[in-house]
N, C-alpha and C positions, 0 to 999 in steps of 0.2 A: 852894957848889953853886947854880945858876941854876936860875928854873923851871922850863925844858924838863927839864933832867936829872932834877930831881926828881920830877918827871912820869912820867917814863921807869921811873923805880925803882919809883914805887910800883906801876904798871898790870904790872911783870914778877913784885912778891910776891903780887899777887893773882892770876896766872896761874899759880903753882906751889900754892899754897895750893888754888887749884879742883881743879887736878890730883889731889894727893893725896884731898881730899875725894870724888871723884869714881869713884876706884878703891877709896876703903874701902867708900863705898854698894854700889858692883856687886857683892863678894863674899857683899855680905848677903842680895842680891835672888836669887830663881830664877825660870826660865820654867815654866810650867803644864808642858811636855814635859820642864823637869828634873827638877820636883816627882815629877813622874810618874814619871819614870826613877829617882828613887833610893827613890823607895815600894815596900814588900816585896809581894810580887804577893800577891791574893787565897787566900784557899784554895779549894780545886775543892770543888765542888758541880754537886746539879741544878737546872736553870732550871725552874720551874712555872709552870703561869698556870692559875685555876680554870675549870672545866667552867660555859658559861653560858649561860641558860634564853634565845632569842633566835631570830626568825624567821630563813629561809633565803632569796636570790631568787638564784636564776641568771641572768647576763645575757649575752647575743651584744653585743659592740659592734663597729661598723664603723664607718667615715666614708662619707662620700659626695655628689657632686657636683647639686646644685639644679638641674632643666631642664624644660621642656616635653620632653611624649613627639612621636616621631616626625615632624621636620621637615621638611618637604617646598618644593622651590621651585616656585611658582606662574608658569605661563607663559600668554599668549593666542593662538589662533588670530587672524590678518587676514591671512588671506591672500583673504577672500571681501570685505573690504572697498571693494577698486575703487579703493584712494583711501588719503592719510594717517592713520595709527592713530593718532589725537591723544585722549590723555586728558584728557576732558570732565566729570570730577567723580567724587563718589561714591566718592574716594582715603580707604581706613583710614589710623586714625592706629595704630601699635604699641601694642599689648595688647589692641585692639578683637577682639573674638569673631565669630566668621562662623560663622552657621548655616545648614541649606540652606533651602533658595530664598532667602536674600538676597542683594542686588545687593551681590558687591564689590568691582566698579568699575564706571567707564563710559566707552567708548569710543568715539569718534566722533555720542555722541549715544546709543548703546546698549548696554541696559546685558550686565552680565559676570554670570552667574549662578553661584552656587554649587548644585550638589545632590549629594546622595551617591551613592558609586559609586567603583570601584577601578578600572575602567577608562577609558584616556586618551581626551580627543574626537580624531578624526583625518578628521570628514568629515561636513557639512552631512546633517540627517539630513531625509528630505523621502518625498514622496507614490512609493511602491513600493520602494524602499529595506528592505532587512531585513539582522540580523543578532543579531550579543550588544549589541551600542550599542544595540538600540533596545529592545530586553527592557531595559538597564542604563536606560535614561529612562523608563520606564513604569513600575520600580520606585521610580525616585527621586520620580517624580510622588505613586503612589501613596501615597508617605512622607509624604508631605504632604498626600494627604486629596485630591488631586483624580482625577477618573476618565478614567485613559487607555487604557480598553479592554481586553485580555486581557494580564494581564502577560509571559505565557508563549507570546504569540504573537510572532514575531521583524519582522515588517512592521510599518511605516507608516504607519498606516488614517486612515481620516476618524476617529476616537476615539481617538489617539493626537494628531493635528490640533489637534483638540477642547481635551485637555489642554495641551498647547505654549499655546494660546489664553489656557485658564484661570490659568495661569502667569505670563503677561505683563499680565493684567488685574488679579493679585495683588500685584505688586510693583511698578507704576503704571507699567508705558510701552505704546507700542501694540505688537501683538504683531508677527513678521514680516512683510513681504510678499514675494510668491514672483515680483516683478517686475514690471516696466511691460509687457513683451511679452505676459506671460501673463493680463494684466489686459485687455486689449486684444482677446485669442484668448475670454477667455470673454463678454466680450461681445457678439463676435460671431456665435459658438454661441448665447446669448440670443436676437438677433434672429433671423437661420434658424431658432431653434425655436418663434417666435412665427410667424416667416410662413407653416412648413408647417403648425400646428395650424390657421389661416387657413384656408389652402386646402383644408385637411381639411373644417371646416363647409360652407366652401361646395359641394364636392362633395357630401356628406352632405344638406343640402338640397334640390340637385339633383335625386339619386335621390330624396328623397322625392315631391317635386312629379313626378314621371314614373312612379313607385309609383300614385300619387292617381287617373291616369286622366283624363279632361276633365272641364270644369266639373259642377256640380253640372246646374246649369239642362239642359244636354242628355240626361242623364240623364233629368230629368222629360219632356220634348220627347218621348221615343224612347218613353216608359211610355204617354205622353197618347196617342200616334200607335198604340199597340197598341190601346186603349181602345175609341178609335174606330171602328179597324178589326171590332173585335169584336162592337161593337152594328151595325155598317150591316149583318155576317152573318147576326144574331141577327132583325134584323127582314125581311131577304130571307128567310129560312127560316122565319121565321111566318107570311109571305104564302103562302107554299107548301103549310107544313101544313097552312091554311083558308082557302082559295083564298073571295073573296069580290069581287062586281060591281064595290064600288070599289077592291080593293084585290088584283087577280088575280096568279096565281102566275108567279113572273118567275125561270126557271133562270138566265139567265143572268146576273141581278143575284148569284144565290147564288154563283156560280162567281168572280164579281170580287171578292166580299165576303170570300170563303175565300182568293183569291189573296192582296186586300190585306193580310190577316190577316197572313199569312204572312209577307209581305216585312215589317210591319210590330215583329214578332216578330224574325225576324232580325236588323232594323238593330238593335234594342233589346240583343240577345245582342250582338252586336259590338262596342256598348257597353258592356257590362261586363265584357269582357275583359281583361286585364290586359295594358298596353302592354308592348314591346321598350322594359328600359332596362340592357340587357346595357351602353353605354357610358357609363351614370351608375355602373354599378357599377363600372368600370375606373376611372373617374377615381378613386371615392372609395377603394380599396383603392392606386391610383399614393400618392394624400397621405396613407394612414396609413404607407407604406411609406419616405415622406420625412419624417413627424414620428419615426421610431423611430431611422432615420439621426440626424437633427438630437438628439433625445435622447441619444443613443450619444456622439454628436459633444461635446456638454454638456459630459456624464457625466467623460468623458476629458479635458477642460479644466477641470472644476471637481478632478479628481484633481490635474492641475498645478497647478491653484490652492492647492491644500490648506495652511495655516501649517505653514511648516516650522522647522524647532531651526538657525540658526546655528551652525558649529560656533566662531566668533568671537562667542557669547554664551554659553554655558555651559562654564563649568571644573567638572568631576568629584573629591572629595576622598572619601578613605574620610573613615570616622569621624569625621565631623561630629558637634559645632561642633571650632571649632578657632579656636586665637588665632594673633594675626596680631604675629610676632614683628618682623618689619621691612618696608618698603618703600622698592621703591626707583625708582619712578613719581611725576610729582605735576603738578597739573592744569599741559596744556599740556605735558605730555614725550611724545613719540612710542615708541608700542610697537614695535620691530622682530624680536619673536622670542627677545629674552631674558629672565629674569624680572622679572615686575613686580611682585611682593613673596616673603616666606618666613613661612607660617605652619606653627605645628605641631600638636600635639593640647592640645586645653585644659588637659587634665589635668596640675597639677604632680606632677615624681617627683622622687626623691630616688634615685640609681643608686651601689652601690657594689657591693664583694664582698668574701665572709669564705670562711674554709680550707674545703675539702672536709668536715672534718669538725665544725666550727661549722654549715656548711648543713645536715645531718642534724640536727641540734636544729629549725630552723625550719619553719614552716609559713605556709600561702597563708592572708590574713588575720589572721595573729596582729598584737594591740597591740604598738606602740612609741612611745617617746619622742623627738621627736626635740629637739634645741637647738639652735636660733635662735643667732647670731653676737653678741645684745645680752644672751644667758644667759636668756632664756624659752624655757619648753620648750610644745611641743603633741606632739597624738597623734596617729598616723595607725595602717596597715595593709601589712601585708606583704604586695604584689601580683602580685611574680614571683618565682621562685626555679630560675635556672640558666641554664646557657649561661655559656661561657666569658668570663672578665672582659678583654676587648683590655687594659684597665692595670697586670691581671699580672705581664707583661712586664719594667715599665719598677718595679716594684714597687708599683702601685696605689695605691687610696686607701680601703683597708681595714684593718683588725685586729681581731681577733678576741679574747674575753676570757669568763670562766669557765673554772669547773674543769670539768675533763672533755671538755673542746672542744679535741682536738689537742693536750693539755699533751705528750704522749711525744713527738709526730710535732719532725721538725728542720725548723727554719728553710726551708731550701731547699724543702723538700716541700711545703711549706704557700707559698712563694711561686709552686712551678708548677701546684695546682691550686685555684687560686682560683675562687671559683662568685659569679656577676653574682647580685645582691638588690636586688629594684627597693620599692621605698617609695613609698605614696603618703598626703603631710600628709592629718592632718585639716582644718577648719577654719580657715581664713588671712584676717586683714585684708589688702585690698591693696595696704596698703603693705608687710605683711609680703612679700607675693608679690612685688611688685618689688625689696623687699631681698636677697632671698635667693637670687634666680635667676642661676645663673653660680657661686654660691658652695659650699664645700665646709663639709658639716655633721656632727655624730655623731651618732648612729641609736643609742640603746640599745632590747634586743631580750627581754625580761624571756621566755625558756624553761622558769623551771621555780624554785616554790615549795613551801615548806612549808606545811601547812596549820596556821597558828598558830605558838606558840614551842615549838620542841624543844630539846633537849640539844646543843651543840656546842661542839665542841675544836677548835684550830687544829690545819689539814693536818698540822705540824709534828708533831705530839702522836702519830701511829698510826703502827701499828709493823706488820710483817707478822711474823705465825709460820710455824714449820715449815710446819704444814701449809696455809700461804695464809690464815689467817684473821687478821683487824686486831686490832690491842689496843692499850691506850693502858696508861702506866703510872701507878698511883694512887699521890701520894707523903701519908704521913700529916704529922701536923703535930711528932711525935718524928724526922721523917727518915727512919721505915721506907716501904717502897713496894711493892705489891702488882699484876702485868700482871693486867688484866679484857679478856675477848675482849669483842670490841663487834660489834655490827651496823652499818654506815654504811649514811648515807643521803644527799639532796642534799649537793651540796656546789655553796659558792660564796664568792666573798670572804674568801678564805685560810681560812674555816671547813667543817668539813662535822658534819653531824648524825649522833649517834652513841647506841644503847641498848644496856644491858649485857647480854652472852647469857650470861657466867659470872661471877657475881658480882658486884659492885653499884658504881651508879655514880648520883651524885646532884649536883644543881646548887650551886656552891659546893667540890665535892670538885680536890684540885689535882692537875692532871697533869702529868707530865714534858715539857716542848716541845726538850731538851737538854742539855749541861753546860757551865758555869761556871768559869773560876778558874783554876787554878796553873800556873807557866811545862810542866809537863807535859801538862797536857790537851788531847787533841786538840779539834780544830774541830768545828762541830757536821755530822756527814756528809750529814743530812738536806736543807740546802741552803737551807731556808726560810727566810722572814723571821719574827722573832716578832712580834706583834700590836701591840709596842711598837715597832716596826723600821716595820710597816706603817701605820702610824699618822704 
């Protein structure tokens, strides 16, 4: 025999040799499921687990989706602009806050204001102008501390002006102007009302000097000239009365003396009479009647002058502040009437929804927990509850948990009426805030605790009697077993809280959760999981 044959021989005893060796192990070996199967089945019994002394918390759990409240797209009037809407700075960057009065943008050089208010701008708001817009900016002003006159007046006033003014002086640019023409028109009202107070004075002058009468000096002239006349009478009449050789009685000097008297008397009266200046007066009443014109004239020019509200400078937001979730402008892009960013409400929420009747457990501000995607948890508050949840529908991004919340209700029921639960975080570093926006989180919603540790059995464990009343069964430690009617109480996490109303039940004591054992025994009806199942 040659090597290869011998070869051959031996590598074919060793391949029957394994053989058999192979097939005597497998008879000896079993699998855990034959072990099992040829094991004689338990004997039946009851399953117990003891009565344990342990607090209660019920909890609402839902999921739900991380978002700012209420988004709105941000658009600009230019349509007053004349000229290309080129944005010239003062562009948010995403997650920046806008409060009102701040600039947040700037357009053509001017800037884009925020103030509060629900109603849209749709028209340059200026001097006589009234309506709800201008009540809506005299509130928004007033929000802000500056004074724009009657809030509850609907017009346009010089003290609504006034504010627009104060506005534009607060937030550093120059305020409006109501145009070159109009600038031009009150100047010219300026001067007409400088020239006719002019000619007012001088009228007014006028009349007085023609009031006055002639000079002083003729005045004295016409007194001295009566004086005169009076002694030359006075001494013709003394000659008279004592007629004497040098000095003999002369009628007819008396008669010239009393003439001259006379006329001298006259011209004097003639002089103090008050001159005709019936056409000093005309004048001066023509020039008060052309400065009240030219006043008037002013008056109505400086009303068109009044600063007025662009309505291509201020954008109206409720609920200011608010974050500015995107933009989609940036220095050097032209506005033409689409939006030029999306901000929403500052406030993060957490938005989901739980069954009809999980929502009757909750309440506006109750604690919750919520958990973060990296497994930390924060607190927040329960801020809205109702209104139908749109993701219902499609099956939502809720579920609901605790006993007593819907356990009877089916499936289906509880998917068609689902109730919207808005959350809002407490507390957020900002990176937490940018982590978690967009993303879907769980909400546990803590409804309802024990005060301290009470008594409690698993669900499993109570039984209903005849007459509706609960009872758990107490099993001794000989096997005998005694029903105690019980009082329940919270329940939550397969547990609920129970004290004995007949006959006695104590922590440590075992109760029955079902049976055990023999290929006869039925399954356990109850359904539940035992604590050891839950676990």
């Amino acid at each position: 025999m040659d090597r290869s044959t011998r070869t051959i021989a031996i590598l074919a005893v060793t391949a029957v040799v394994s053989l058999g060796a192979g097939l005597g192990l497998g008879r000896l070996v079993q699998s855990p499921a034959e072990a099992a199967a040829a094991a004689a089945p338990p004997e039946a019994g009851l399953i117990t687990v003891p009565v344990e002394l342990r607090s209660l918390t019920n909890d609402v759990v839902l999921r739900g989706d991380v978002l700012y409240e209420d988004p709105v797209q941000v658009t600009v009037e230019t349509g007053d602009l004349g000229g290309p809407a080129v944005v010239t700075g003062q562009v948010p960057v995403p997650g920046a806050t806008i409060s009102a009065g701040d600039v947040m943008l700037e357009v053509g050089g001017r800037p884009v204001v925020a103030l509060d208010g629900e109603l849209p701008v749709y028209r340059t708001l200026r001097a006589g102008v009234s309506g709800p817009d201008v009540v809506q900016l005299k509130e928004a002003l007033a929000g802000l501390g500056i004074d724009a006159g009657d809030v509850t007046s609907p017009v346009y006033d010089a003290r609504a002006a006034a504010g627009v003014e104060a506005l534009y002086a607060r937030v550093g640019y120059p305020a409006p102007s109501p145009g070159e023409d109009v600038a031009a028109a009150e100047d010219a009202a300026r001067d007409a009302l400088r020239f006719a107070q002019d000619q007012l004075t001088q009228a007014r002058a006028d009349l007085g000097r023609a009031q006055a009468g002639g000079p002083r000096s003729e005045q004295v002239r016409l007194q001295a000239e009566v004086d005169s006349a009076q002694y030359r009478l006075d001494v013709a009449r003394a000659a008279c009365a004592t007629p004497s050789p040098e000095v003999p009685c002369d009628r007819g000097a008396v008669i010239d003396a009393e003439g001259a008297l006379a006329v001298a008397v006259a011209a004097r009266a003639e002089g103090q009479t008050a001159p005709d200046t019936s056409a000093e007066r005309s004048a001066v009443q023509a020039a008060e009647r052309a400065v009240g014109e030219a006043q008037a004239d002013l008056a109505d020019t400086l009303t068109d002058a009044m600063t007025p509200m662009p309505a291509g400078e201020v954008v109206f937001l409720d609920a200011l502040p608010r974050r500015v979730d995107s933009v989609e402008v940036r220095r050097g892009s032209t506005v033409s009437g689409s939006p030029v960013m999306s901000v929403s409400g500052a406030t993060l929420q957490v938005v989901g929804s739980v069954t009809a009747a999980d929502a009757a457990l909750l309440t506006v501000d109750a604690p919750v927990v919520i958990q973060l995607p990296d497994g930390a948890e924060v607190g927040g508050t329960v801020a809205e509850i109702g209104g139908e949840d749109p993701a219902a529908a499609s099956g939502g991004a809720g579920e609901g948990d605790g006993y007593g919340a819907g356990g009877g209700e089916d499936a289906g029921a509880q998917d068609r009426g689902r109730t919207r639960v808005v959350v809002v975080p407490g507390d957020l570093t900002e990176e937490q805030r940018f982590t978690i926006q967009g993303m879907n989180v769980r909400v546990t919603v803590p409804v309802g605790s024990t005060a301290g540790d009470v008594l409690a059995v698993p669900i499993a464990a109570l039984d209903t009697g005849a007459a509706g009343e609960a009872r758990v069964e107490v099993v001794a430690d000989d096997g005998s077993s005694e029903v105690v009617v019980v009082r329940t109480g919270l329940a939550a996490g397969g547990y609920v809280e129970v004290s004995a109303v007949d006959g006695s039940l104590e922590q440590g004591d075992r109760v029955s959760v079902g049976v055990a054992g023999g290929p006869d025994a039925d399954e356990d009806p109850s359904g539940e999981d035992t604590p050891e199942d839950e676990a």
